[in-house]
C-alpha distance (Angstrom), angle and dihedral (degrees) to the residues before:
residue distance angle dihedral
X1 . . .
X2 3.96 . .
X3 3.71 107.9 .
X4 3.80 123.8 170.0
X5 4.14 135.5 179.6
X6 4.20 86.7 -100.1
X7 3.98 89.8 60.6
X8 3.50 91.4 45.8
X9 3.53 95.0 52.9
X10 3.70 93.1 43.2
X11 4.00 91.1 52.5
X12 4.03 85.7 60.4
X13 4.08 96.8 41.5
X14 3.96 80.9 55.0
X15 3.25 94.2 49.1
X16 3.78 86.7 51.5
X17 3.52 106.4 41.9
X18 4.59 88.2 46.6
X19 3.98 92.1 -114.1
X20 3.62 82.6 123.0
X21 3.65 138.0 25.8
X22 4.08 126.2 -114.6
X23 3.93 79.5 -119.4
X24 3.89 98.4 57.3
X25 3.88 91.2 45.4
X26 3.74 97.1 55.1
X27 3.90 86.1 38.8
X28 3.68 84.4 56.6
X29 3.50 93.5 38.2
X30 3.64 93.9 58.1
X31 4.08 92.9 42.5
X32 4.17 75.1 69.1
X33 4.14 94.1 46.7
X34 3.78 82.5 51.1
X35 4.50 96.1 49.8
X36 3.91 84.7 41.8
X37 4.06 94.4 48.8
X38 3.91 85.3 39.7
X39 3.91 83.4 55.0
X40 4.02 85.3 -123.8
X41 3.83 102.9 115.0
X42 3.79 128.0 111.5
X43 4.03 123.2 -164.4
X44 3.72 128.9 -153.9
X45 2.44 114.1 -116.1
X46 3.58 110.1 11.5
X47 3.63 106.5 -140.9
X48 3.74 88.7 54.8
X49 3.99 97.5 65.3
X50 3.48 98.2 114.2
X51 3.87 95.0 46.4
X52 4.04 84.9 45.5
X53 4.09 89.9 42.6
X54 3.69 88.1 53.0
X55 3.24 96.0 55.2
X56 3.57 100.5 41.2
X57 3.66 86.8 57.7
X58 3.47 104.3 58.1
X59 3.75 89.7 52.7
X60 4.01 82.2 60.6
X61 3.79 98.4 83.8
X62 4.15 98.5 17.8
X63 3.81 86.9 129.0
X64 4.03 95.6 59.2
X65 3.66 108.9 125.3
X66 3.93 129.4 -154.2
X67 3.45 90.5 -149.3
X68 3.91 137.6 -18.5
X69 3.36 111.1 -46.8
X70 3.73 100.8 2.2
X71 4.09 122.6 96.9
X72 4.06 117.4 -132.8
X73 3.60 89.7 -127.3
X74 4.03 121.9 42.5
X75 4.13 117.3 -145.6
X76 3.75 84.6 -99.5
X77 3.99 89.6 65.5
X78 4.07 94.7 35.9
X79 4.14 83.1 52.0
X80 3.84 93.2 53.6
X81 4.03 93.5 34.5
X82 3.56 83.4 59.3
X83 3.41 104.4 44.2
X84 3.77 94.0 42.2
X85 3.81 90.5 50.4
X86 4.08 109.8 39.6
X87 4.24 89.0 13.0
X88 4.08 106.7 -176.0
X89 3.79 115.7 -8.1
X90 3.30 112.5 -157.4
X91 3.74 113.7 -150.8
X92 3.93 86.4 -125.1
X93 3.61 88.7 59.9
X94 4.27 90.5 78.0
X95 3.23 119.4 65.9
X96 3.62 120.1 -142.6
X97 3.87 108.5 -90.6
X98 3.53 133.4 137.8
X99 3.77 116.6 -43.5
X100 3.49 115.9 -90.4
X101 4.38 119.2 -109.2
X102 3.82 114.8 -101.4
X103 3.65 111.1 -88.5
X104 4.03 80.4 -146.4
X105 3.96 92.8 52.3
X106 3.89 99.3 48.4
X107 3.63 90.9 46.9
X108 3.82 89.2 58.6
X109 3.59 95.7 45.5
X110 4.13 115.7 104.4
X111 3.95 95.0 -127.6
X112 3.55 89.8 56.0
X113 3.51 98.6 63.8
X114 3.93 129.6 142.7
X115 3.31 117.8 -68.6
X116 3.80 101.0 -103.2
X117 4.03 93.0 82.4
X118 4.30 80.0 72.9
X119 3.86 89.9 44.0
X120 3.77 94.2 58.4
X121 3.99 95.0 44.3
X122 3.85 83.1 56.9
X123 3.17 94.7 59.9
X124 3.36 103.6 35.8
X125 4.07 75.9 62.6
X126 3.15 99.8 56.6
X127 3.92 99.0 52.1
X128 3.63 95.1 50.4
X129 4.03 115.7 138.6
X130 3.89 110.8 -101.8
């Protein structure tokens, strides 16, 4: 997976805007937590990993609530996460690699599930017989 400061910054401006849900960006986030663990991932540019990293990981967990109904983190806090983590991206900034997956796409897709699937198998873990 290609992923560059642009998408990044695109992910939260959906996020923003409601073209996407808080659940498909964290589902998309953690489609890239998966390619980087996997040792698959590719960042645009390079030097800018940790700014895009940053980024990517905040987006993992946008959709934790405080209580039913109500996000963690109100637009005013995604805004300044995102502009204290990517700040301007310039469009010269990305370098022209493959196009990045649909946020919209990944978060449909069965492996990218919430995060609970992982919760359970830790469990599960835990409670195994001796």
């Amino acid at each position: 997976m290609h992923i560059d400061l642009q998408t990044v910054r695109r992910v939260f401006e959906d996020v923003l805007s409601g073209s996407i849900s808080r659940e498909q960006a964290d589902r998309w986030a953690f489609a890239v937590v998966l390619q980087e663990e996997a040792g698959v991932a590719t960042y645009s540019p390079a030097h800018e990993r940790d700014r895009i990293w940053a980024g990517v990981m905040y987006l993992y967990g946008i959709d934790t609530m405080k209580a039913p109904g109500q996000y963690l983190h109100p637009d005013t806090d995604i805004r300044a996460a995102m502009d204290a983590k990517l700040g301007e991206v310039a469009d010269s900034e990305c370098l022209n690699g493959p196009p990045p997956a649909s946020v919209a796409t990944l978060g449909q897709r069965d492996e990218f599930r919430p995060r609970e699937q992982h919760r359970r198998l830790a469990v599960l873990d835990v409670n195994l017989p001796a």
